[in-house]
C-alpha positions in Angstrom: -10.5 25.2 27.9 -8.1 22.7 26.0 -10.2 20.1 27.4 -13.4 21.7 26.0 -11.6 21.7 22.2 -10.4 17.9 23.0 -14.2 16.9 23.3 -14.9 18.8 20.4 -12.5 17.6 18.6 -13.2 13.5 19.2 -16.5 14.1 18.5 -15.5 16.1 15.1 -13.0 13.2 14.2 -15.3 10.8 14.3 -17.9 12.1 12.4 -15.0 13.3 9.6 -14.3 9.4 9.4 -17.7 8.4 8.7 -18.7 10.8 6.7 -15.6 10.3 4.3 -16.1 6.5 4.4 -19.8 7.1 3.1 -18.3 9.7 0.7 -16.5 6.9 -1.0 -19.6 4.8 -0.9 -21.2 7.3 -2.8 -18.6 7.5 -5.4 -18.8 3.5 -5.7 -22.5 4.1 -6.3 -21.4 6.2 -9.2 -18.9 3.8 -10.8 -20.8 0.6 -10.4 -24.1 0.5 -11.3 -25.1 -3.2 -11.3 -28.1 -3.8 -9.0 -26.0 -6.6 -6.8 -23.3 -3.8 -6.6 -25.5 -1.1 -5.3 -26.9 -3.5 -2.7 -23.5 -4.3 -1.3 -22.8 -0.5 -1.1 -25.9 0.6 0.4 -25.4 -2.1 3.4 -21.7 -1.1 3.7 -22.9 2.7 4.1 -25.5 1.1 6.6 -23.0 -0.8 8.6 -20.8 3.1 8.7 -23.8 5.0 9.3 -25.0 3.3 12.4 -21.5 2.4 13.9 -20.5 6.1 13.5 -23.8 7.2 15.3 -23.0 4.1 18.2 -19.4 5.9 18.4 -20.5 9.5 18.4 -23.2 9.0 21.4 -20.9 6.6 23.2 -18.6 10.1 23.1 -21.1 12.4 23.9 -23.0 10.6 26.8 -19.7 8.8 27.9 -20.5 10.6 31.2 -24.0 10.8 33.3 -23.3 14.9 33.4 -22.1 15.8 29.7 -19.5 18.9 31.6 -18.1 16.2 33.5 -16.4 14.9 30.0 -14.2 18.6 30.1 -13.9 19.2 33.5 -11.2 18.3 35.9 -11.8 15.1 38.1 -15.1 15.0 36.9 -14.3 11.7 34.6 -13.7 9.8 38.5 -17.4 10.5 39.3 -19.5 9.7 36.4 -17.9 8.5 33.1 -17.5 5.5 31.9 -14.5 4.0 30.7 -12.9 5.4 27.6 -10.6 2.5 26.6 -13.7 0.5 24.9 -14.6 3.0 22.9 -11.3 3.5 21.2 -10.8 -0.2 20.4 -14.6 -0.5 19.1 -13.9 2.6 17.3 -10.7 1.2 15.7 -12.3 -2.2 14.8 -15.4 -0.6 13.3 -13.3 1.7 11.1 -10.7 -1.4 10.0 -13.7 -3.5 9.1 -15.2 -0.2 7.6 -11.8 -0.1 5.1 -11.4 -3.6 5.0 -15.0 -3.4 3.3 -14.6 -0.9 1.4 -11.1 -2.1 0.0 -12.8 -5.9 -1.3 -15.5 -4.4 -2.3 -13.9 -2.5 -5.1 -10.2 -4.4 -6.0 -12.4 -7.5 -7.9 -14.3 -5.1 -9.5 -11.7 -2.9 -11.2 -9.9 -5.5 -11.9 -13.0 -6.5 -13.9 -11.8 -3.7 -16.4 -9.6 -3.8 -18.9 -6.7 -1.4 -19.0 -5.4 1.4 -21.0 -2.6 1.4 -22.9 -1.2 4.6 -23.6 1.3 3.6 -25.7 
């Protein structure tokens, strides 16, 4: 059973991640509102979008039988490596922040700040 919930949960983790990292692209479409600005966010949501989709079917159809991904000794017969996975999944989401982190520093800095003096 805990094996069942640790599927689940990878598959749940994930999709958290990507959904939070379009989340802030959203917000960035909100703040910025220059064409060339929107254009950078909407590929930066394309490049989440599609790498989260990659990760969550390289999860799900890790193995040839789907069960074998919970059951005991079943991960010898038909799955795939998991190793791969994790380090494409940790490069995708790095790049994701890196992204997401230069996209928006020049811009605030754009800004002039508020003295509340």
């Amino acid at each position: 059973m805990r094996l069942i919930f640790a599927f689940i949960s990878r598959i749940l983790f994930q999709a958290v991640l990507g959904a939070t990292k379009i989340g802030t692209c959203e917000l960035y479409l909100r703040v910025f509102q220059d064409k060339t600005s929107k254009i950078i966010v909407r590929c930066i949501e394309g490049f989440i979008g599609l790498y989260t989709i990659a990760l969550l079917c390289d999860i799900v159809f890790r193995c040839t039988h789907i069960p074998d991904a919970w059951l005991p000794g079943g991960t010898l017969r038909t799955c795939h490596a998991q190793v791969p996975g994790l380090y494409t999944n940790t490069a995708c989401n790095i790049m994701a922040d890196v992204l997401l982190v230069g996209f928006a520093i020049p811009r605030i800095s754009e800004y002039p700040s508020i003295n509340t003096e």
